[in-house]
C-alpha positions as CSV (number, residue, x, y, z in Angstrom):
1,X,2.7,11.8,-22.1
2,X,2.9,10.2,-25.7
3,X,7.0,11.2,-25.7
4,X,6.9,9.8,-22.3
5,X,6.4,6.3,-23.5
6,X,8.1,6.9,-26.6
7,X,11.3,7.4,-24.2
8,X,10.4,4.5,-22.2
9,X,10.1,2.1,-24.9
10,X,13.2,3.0,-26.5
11,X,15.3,2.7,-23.6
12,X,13.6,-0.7,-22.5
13,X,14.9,-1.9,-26.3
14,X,18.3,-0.2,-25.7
15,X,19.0,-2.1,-22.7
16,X,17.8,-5.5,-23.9
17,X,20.3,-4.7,-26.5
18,X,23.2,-4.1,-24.6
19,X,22.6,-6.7,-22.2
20,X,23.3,-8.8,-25.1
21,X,25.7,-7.2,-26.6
22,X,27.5,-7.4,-22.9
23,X,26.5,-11.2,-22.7
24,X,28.4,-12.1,-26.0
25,X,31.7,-10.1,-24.8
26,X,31.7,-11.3,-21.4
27,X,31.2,-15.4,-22.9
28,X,34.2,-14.4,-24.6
29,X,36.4,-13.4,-21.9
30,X,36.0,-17.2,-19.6
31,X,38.6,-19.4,-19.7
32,X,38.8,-21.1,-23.1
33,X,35.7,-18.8,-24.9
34,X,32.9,-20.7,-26.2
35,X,34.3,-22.8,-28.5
36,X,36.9,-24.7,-27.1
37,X,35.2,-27.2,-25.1
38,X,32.5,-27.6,-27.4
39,X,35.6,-28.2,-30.2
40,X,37.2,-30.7,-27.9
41,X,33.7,-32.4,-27.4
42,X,33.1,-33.2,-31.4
43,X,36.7,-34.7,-31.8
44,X,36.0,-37.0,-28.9
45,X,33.1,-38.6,-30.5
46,X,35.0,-39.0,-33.8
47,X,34.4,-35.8,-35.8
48,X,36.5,-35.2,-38.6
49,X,38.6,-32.1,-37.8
50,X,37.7,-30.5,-40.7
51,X,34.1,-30.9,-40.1
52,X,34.1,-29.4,-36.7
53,X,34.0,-25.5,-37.6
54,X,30.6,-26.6,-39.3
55,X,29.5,-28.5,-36.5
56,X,30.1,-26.0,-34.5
57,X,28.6,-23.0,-36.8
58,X,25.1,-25.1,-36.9
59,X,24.9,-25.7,-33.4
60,X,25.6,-21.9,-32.1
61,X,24.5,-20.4,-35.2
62,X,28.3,-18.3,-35.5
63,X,31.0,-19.3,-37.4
64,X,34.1,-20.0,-35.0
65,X,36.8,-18.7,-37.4
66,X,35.0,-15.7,-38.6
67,X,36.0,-12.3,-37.4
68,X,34.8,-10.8,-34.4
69,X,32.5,-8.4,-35.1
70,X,31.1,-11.0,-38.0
71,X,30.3,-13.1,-35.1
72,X,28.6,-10.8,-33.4
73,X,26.4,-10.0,-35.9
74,X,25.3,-13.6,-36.6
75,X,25.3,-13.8,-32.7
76,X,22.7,-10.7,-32.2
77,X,20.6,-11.4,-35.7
78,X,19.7,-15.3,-34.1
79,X,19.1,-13.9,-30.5
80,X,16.7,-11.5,-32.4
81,X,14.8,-14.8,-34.2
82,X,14.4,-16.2,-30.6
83,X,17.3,-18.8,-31.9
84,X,20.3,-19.4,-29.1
85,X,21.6,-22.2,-31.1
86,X,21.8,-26.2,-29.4
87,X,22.8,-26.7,-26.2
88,X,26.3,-28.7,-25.7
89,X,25.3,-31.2,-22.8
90,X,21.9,-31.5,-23.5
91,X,21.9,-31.7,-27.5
92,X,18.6,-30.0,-27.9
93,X,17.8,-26.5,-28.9
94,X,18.1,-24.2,-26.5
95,X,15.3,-22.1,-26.8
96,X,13.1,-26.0,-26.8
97,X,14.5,-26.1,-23.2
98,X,13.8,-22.7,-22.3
99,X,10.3,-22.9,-24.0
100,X,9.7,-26.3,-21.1
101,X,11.2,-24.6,-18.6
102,X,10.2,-21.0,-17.8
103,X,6.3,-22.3,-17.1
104,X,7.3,-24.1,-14.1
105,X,9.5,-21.1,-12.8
106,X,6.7,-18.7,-13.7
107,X,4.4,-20.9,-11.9
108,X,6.6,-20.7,-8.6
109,X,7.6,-16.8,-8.6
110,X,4.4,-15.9,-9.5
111,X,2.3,-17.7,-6.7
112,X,4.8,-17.2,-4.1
113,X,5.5,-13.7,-5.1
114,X,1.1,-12.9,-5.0
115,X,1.0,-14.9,-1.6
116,X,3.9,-12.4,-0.8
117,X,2.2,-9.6,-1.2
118,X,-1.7,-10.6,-0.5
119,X,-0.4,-11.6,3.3
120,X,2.0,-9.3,3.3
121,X,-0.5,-6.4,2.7
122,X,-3.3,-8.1,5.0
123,X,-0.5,-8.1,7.4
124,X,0.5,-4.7,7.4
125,X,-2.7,-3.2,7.4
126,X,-3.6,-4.8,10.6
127,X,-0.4,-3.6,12.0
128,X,-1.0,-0.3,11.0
129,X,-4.7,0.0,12.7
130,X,-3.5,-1.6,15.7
131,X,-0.1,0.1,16.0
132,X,1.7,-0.8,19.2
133,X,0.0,-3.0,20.3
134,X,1.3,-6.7,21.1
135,X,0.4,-8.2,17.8
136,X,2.1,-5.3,15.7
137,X,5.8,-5.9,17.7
138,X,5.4,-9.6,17.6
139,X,4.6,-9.1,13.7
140,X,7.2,-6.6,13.1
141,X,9.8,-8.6,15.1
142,X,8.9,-11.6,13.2
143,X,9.0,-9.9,9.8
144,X,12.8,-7.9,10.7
145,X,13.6,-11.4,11.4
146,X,12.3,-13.1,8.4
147,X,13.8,-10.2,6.4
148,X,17.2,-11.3,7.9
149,X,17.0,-14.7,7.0
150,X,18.1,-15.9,3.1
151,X,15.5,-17.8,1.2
152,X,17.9,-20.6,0.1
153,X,18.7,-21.0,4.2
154,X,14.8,-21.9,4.8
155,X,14.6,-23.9,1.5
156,X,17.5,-26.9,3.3
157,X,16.0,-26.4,6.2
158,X,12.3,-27.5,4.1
159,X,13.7,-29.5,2.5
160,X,15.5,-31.9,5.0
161,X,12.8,-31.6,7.6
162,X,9.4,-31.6,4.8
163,X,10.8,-34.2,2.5
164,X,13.7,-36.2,3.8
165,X,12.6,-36.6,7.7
166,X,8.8,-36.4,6.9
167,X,8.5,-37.7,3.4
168,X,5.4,-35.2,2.9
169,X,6.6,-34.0,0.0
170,X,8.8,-35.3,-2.9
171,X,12.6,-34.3,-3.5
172,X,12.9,-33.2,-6.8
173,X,10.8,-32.9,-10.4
174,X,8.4,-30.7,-11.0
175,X,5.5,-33.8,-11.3
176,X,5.5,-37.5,-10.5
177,X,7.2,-39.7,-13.1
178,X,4.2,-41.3,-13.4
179,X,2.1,-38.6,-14.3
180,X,1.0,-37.4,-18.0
181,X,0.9,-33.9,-18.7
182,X,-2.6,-32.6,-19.1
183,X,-5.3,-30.6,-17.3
184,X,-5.8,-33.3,-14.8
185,X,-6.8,-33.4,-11.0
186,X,-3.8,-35.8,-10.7
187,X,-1.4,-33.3,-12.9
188,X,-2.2,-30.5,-11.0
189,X,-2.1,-31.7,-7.6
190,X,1.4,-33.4,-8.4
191,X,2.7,-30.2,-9.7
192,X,1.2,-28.3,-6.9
193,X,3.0,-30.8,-4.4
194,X,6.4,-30.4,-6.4
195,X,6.4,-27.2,-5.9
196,X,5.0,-26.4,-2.2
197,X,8.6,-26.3,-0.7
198,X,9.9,-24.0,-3.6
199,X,6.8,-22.1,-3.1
200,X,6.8,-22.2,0.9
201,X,10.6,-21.0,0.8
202,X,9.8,-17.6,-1.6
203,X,7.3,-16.7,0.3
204,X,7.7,-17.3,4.0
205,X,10.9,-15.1,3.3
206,X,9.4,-12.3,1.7
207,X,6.2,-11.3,3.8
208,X,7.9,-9.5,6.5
209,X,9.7,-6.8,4.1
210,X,6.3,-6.5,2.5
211,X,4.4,-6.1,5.9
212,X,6.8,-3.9,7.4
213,X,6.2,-1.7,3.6
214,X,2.5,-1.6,4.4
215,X,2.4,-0.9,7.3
216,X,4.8,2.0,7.4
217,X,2.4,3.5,4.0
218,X,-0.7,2.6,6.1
219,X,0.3,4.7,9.0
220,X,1.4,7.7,7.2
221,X,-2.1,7.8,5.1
222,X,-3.4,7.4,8.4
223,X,-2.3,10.7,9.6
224,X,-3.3,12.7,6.4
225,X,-6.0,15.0,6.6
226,X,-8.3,13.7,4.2
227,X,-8.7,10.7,6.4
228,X,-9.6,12.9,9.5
229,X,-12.1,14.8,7.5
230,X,-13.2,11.4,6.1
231,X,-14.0,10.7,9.5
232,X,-15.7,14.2,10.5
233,X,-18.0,13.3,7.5
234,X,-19.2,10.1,9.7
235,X,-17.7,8.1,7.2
236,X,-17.7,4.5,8.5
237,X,-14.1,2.6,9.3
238,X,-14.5,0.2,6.4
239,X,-15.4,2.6,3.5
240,X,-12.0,5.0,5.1
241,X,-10.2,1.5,5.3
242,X,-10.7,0.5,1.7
243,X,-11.6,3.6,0.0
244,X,-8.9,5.7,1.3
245,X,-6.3,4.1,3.3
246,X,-6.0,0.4,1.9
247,X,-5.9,1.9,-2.0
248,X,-3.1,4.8,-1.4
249,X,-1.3,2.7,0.9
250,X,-0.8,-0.2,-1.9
251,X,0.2,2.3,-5.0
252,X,3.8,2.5,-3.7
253,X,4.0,-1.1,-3.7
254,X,3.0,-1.8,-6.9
255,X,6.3,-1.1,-8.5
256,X,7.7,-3.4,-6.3
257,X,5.3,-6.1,-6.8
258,X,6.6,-6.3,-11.1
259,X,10.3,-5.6,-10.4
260,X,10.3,-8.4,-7.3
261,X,8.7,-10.7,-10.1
262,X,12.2,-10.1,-12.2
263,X,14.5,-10.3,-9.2
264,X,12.5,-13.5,-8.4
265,X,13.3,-15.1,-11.7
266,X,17.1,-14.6,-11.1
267,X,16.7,-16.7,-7.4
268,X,15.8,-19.4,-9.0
269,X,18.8,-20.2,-10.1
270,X,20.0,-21.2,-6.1
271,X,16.1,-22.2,-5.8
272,X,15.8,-24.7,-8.1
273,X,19.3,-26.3,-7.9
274,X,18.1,-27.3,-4.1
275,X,15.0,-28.8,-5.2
276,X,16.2,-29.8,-8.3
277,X,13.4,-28.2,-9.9
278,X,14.2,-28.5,-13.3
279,X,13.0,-24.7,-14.1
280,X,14.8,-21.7,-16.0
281,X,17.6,-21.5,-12.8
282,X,18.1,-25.1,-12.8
283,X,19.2,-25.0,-16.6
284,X,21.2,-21.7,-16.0
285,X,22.9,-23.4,-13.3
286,X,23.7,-26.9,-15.3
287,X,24.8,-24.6,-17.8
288,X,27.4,-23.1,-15.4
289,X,28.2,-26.4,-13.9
290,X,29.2,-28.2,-18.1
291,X,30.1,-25.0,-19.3
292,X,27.1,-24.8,-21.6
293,X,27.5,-21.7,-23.2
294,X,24.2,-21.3,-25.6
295,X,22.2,-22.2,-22.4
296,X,23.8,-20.2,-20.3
297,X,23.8,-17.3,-22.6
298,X,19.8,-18.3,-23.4
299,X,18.5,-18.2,-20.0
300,X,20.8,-15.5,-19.1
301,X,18.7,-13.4,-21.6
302,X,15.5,-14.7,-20.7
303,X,15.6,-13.7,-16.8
304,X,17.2,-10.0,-18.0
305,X,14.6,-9.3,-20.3
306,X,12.2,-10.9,-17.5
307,X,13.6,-7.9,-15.2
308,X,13.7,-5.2,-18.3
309,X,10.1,-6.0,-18.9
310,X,8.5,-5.8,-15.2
311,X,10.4,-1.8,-15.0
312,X,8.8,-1.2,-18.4
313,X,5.5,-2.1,-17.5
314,X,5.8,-0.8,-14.0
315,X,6.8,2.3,-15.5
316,X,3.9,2.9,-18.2
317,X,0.9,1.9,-16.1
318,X,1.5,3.5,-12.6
319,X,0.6,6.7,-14.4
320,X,-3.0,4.7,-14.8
321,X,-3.5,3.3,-11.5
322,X,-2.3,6.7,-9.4
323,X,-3.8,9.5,-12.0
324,X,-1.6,12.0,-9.7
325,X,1.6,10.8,-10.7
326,X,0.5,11.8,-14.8
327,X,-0.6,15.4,-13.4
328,X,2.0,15.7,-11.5
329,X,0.2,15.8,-8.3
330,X,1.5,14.8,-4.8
331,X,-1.7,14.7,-2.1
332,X,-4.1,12.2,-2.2
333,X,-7.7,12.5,-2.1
């Protein structure tokens, strides 16, 4: 088991690193490369020519007429530090912008990806005891259809009905320009109403597929044979519901409950554009829009190692909630 993690925490590292590696070739390869624009930039506001290269060097931490692989090095040693260099259009250190804005898109994904999976699961497991009857096909046929639907599609329609016909909520920020950061009633319940659309659109999306996941789990632990002799032992329905059912039924989803987390992060970036939500996606997309290469290559990072880091922890720790999977075993019990 020790080589097992050994194994696992190598290739997490490996694949942070050539995600990086890839993210500094593929910069390279866009119409004009990184510097060009940024070059162009400093001459416009009067920068002597020959100061630009060292302009340039201590904004993005590489020196522009250094050879490749020389700027690759400095590239990967500052991504290592935590140090993606200043950001063109913003003039602030990247990794300061990141550092604001990945609370507020952790706040979002992780609420709306819990209320996901608490309803989702509550959901199911109803299904699953009362299969076929009326409230399991209207469920089912409401999650197949809310599986169909795209989560940006139900964020305009929120938005335009919620806070442009309505006026219940506001239409962009993440609190009320009048509020000062601080454990507050009147912080939290502005950032709370900031960000009950992006919220409300993640998760009203998402419950079916994790309904439809329970429920199918629910129904095949139903039929196992440690649940009829369960119920030859006069065990009562809630112990079996909880005990057995509920708790084998959820393992599978577990895995999907860290890596949805990191395919959460990178929605954000079509979330938080509509609400203009000024998160970790709303940088990445201003990045795109000014091409703002040390942000884009910043967040870019950020939300892959996001992703690397839910598999690695999803991998190490299901062999501690399901012992079975560490011994290799396949029946419940």
């Amino acid at each position: 088991m020790g080589h097992y993690y050994l194994r696992r925490t190598a290739r997490a590292f490996v694949t942070v690193f050539l995600v990086t590696s890839l993210s500094f070739g593929l910069i390279r390869l866009l119409p004009g490369g990184p510097f060009t624009l940024l070059r162009a930039n400093l001459l416009r506001q009067g920068v002597p020519a020959s100061e630009v290269n060292s302009r340039i060097a201590s904004l993005q931490n590489i020196q522009p007429d250094a050879p490749l692989w020389r700027q690759y090095l400095d590239y990967m040693g500052a991504a290592a530090q935590g140090d993606f260099g200043t950001s063109i259009s913003l003039d602030e250190p990247v990794a300061q912008i990141i550092a604001e804005a990945v609370p507020w898109t952790v706040f979002i994904v992780l609420v709306s990806t819990v209320l996901i999976f608490v309803f989702g699961i509550l959901l199911g497991a109803i299904q699953a005891y009362w299969e076929g009857s009326r409230f399991d096909q209207l469920v089912s046929g409401a999650s197949i259809t809310l599986m169909s639907v795209p989560f940006y599609v139900v964020a305009v329609l929120a938005l335009f009905v919620f806070a442009y016909q309505f006026g219940w909520f506001p239409t962009a920020g993440t609190v009320g320009p009048t509020v000062e950061p601080g454990l507050t009633a009147e912080f939290v319940i502005s950032a709370l109403n900031h960000a009950a659309l992006p919220i409300f659109s993640y998760t009203i999306t998402g419950i079916g597929g994790q309904a439809l996941a329970m429920r199918g789990n629910s129904i095949q632990v139903l039929g196992n044979d440690y649940v009829e002799v369960a119920r030859l032992r006069g065990l009562s329905d809630r112990r079996i519901a909880t005990r057995y059912v509920a708790r084998n039924a959820i393992l599978p989803l577990y895995t999907g409950f860290l890596l949805l987390l990191g395919f959460r992060l990178g929605g954000t970036v079509i979330l938080e554009q509509i609400f203009s939500y000024p998160g970790l996606g709303y940088y990445m997309w201003s990045a795109l829009e000014s091409n703002d290469y040390p942000l884009m290559m910043g967040t870019f990072l950020v939300i892959t190692v996001a992703l690397v880091v839910g598999v690695y922890i999803a991998d190490l720790t299901y062999g501690i909630i399901d012992p079975r999977i560490s011994r290799g075993e396949t029946d419940a019990y």
